[in-house]
Every structure is written in structure tokens, then in C-alpha cells.
C-alpha positions as CSV (number, residue, x, y, z in Angstrom):
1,X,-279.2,8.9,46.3
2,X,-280.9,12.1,48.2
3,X,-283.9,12.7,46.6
4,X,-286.5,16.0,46.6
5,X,-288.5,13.7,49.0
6,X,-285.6,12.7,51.8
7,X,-285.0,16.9,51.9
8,X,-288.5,17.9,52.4
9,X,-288.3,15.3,55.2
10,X,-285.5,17.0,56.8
11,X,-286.8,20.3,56.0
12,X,-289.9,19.3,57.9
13,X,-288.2,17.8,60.6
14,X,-286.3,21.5,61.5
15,X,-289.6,23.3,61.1
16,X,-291.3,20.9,63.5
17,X,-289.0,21.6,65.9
18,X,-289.2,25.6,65.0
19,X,-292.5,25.6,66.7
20,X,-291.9,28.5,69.5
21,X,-294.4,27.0,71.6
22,X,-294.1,28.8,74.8
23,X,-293.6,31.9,72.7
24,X,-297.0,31.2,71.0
25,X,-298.4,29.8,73.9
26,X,-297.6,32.6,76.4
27,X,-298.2,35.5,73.6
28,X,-301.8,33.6,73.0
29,X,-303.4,32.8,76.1
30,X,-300.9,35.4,79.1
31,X,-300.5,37.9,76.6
32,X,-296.8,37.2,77.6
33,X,-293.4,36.7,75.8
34,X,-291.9,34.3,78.3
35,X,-288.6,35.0,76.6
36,X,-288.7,38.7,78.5
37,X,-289.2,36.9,82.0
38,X,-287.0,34.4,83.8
39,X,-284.1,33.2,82.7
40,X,-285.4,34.0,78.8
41,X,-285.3,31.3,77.1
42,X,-288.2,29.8,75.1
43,X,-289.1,26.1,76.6
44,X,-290.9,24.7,78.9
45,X,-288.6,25.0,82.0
46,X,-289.1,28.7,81.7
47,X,-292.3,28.7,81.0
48,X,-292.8,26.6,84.2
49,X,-291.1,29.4,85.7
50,X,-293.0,32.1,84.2
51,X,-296.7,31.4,83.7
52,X,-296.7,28.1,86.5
53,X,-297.3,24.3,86.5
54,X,-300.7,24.4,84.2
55,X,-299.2,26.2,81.2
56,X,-295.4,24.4,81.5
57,X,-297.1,21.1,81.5
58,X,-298.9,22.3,78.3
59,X,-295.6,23.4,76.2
60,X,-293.3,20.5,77.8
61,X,-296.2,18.1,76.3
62,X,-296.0,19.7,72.7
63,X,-292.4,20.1,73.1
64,X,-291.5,16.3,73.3
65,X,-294.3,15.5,70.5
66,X,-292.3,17.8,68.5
67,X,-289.2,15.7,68.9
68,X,-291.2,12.6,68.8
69,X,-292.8,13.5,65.4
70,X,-289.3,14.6,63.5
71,X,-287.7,11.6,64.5
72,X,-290.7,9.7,63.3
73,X,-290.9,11.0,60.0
74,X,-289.1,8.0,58.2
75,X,-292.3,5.9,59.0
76,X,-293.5,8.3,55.9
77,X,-291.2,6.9,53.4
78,X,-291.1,3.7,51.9
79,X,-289.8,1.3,54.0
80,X,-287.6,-0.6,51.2
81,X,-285.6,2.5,50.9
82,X,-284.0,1.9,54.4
83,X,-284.8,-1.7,54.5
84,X,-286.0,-3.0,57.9
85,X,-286.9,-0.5,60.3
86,X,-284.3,-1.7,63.1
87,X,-281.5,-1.6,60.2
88,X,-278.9,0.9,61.3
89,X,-279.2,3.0,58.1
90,X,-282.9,3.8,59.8
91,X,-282.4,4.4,62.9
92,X,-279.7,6.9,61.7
93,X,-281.8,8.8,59.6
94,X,-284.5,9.1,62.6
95,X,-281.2,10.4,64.6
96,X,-280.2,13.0,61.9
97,X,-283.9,13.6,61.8
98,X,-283.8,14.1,65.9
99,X,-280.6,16.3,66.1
100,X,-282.7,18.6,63.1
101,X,-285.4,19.1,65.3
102,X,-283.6,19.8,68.7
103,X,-281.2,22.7,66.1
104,X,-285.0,24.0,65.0
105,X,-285.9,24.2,68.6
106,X,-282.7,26.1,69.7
107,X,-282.7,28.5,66.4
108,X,-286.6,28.5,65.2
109,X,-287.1,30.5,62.0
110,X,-290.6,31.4,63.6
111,X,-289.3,32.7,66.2
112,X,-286.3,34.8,65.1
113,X,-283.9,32.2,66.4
114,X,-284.1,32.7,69.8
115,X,-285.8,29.4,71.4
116,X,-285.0,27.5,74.3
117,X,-282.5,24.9,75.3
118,X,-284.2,21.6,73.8
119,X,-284.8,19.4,76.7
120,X,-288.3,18.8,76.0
121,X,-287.5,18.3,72.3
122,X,-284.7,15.9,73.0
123,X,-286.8,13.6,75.1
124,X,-289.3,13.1,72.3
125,X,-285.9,11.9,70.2
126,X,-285.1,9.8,72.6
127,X,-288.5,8.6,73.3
128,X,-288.8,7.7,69.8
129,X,-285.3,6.0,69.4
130,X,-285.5,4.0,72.5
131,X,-288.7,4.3,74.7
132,X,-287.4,2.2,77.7
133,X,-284.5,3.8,78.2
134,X,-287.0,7.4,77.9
135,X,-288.7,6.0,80.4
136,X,-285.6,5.7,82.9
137,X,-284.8,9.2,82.1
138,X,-287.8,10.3,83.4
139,X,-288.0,8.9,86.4
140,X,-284.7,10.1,87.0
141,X,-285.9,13.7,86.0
142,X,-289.2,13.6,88.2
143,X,-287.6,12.3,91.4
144,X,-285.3,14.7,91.3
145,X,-287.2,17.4,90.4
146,X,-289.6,16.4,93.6
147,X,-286.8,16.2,95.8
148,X,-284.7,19.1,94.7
149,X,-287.6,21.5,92.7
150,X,-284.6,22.3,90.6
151,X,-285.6,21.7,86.4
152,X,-282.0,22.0,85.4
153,X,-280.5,19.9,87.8
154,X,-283.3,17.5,86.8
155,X,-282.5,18.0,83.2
156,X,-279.0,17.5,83.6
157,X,-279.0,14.2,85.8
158,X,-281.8,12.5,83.5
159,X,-279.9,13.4,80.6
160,X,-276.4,11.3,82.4
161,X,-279.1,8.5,82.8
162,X,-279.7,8.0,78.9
163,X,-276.0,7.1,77.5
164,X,-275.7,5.1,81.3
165,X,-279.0,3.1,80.7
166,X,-278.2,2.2,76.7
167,X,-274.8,1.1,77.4
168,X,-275.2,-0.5,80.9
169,X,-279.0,-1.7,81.3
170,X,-279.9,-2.2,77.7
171,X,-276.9,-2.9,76.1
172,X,-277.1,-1.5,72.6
173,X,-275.6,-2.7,69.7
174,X,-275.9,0.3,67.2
175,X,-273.2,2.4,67.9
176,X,-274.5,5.4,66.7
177,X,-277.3,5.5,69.8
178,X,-274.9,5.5,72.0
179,X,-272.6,8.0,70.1
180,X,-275.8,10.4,70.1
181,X,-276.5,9.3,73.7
182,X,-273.6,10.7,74.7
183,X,-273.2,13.9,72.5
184,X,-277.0,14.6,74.3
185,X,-275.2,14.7,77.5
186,X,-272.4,17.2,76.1
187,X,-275.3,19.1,74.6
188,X,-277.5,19.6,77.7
189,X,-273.9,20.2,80.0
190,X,-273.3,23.6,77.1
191,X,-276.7,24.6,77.3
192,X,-277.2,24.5,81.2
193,X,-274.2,26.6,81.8
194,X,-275.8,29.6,83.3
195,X,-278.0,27.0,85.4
196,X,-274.9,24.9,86.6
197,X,-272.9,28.2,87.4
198,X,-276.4,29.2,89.3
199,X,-276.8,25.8,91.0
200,X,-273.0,26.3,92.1
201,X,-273.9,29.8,93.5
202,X,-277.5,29.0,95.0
203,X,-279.1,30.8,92.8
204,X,-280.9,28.4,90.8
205,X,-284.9,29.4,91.2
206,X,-286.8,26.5,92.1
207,X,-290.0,25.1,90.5
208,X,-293.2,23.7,92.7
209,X,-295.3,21.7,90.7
210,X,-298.6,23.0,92.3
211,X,-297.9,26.3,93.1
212,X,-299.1,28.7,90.4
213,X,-296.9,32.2,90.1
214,X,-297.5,35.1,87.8
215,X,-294.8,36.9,85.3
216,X,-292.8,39.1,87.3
């Protein structure tokens, strides 16, 4: 039975995941919309882009705790309502809970629906639904992203790592992770494909993690 309780949980989850943070973060301390710079988009990799390593690091941080916190949120409710907390009814709900947050981050209500592509915000999903294979993701992401300086392409390989590692390395039993493992890869493919087409073309702008720029 859905109660008042279970839809203010899902209610929270989107607007924790409406936080524009590089919006508010640029507007706050650059005095900059990064969404009027770059590639416009409202996340982190633009942000990186825009305002440099310091202030990307910052918004990629709260970003991910976004994601981690929504998909979180059933540690608020009873736990008998669910049962155990590796029952597949649970994990589930963190999913739906996830996938809520990532549509808050794409469409924020703060932020007249114009964010950023969700990257950030999936990773704190997928932290919270399976930290090891997280973990392989970002390695993945940061050793490419050292070797190539491209965020997208980074992006795009670690998110190929997560369905590869619950299936292959880890060996999941819940069929819905790896259902949701897999749409994430779909998801990141349609978002990134300006990036891809610019990657294709060589036109993808790189990122250097220690080399501060200024909005153009």
C-alpha cells in the first residue's frame, strides 16, 4: 500500500537531485551561470570546464552525495516495511529512488529544468547500490581521464565498466541491478551525444586537472 510517507520519500528524492549546484555554485561565488559557457549544461563536467579544477571538484562532490542521499532514503523508513535491507523489494525502492534523483538532476524545478547530464548524480546511485563495483568505475573514469583529459569519454567508458563489473566480477543475483546497470549505460550513450559526435570530429575540449581557466 503507498502511503503519504513512501511519496514524500520520492518527492524528496527528485528534489535532492533538483539541486542546480554548479548553477548555484557558479552564480554564488564566479558570479557566473555556467549554463551560458561551454557546452551549457549544468554539472560538474562543465563546470570543470568553466570555472577550473577547484570549483568542478566542489559540485562533482555534492553532485554524487546527491545521488548517494536519494538512494539512501529508505534507511528512513521502517525497515519491516521492506523486510531485510538486501531483500530485492529494497534494493528496488533505493533504485526507483536513484533513477528519481538522476530525472531531478536533468529537469530541476530549481533550476527551470535545464540541468546537466547526471554523471555525478548517477555515481552516488551506484555508489550507494553497490560500492565495489563504484569503485571500479572510477578507476576506470580517472585513468582515462589522465590519459586522455577527455570527461566524456571518461564518463562514457566508466559507465560500460558498471553493468561489465556486476555481471562479470561480482556476479549479481538481483536482476534488477543489472537491468538498471545497463539502462545507465543507454542513459549516459543519449546524453553524451553531442560529446561522442565531438570526440568523433576532434573537437571534444579537454580538461587538465591542475590547470585553472576562466569563463570565456
Amino acid at each position: 500500500m503507498i502511503s503519504i510517507y513512501l511519496v514524500g520519500i520520492v518527492i524528496l528524492a527528485y528534489l535532492f537531485g533538483s539541486i542546480p549546484t554548479a548553477v548555484w555554485f557558479g552564480q554564488a561565488f564566479y558570479g557566473v551561470d555556467v549554463r551560458e559557457y561551454g557546452s551549457g549544461n549544468a554539472g560538474a563536467t562543465n563546470t570543470f570546464r568553466v570555472l577550473g579544477p577547484k570549483a568542478g571538484a566542489i559540485v562533482m562532490f555534492i553532485d554524487i552525495l546527491k545521488g548517494w542521499t536519494a538512494t539512501n532514503l529508505p534507511y528512513l523508513l521502517d525497515p519491516t516495511i521492506f523486510g531485510s535491507h538486501a531483500a530485492p523489494q529494497f534494493v528496488n525502492f533505493q533504485l526507483a529512488l536513484g533513477v528519481i534523483a538522476v530525472l531531478g538532476h536533468l529537469f530541476p524545478i530549481f533550476a527551470g529544468f535545464r540541468g546537466g547530464k547526471g554523471v555525478a548524480t548517477l555515481f552516488g546511485m551506484v555508489l550507494a547500490i553497490h560500492a565495489p563495483a563504484a569503485l571500479c568505475c572510477v578507476t576506470v573514469f580517472i585513468l582515462t581521464l589522465m590519459i586522455t583529459h577527455y570527461v566524456s569519454l571518461s564518463s562514457i567508458l566508466a559507465g560500460f565498466t558498471f553493468p561489465l563489473s556486476i555481471a562479470f566480477i561480482f556476479k549479481t543475483t538481483i536482476p534488477s541491478v543489472l537491468l538498471y546497470a545497463i539502462a545507465i549505460c543507454a542513459l549516459i550513450l543519449v546524453t553524451h551525444q553531442k560529446n561522442i559526435e565531438r570526440l568523433l570530429k576532434g573537437h571534444e575540449s579537454k580538461i587538465y586537472l591542475f590547470k585553472k581557466k576562466k569563463p570565456e
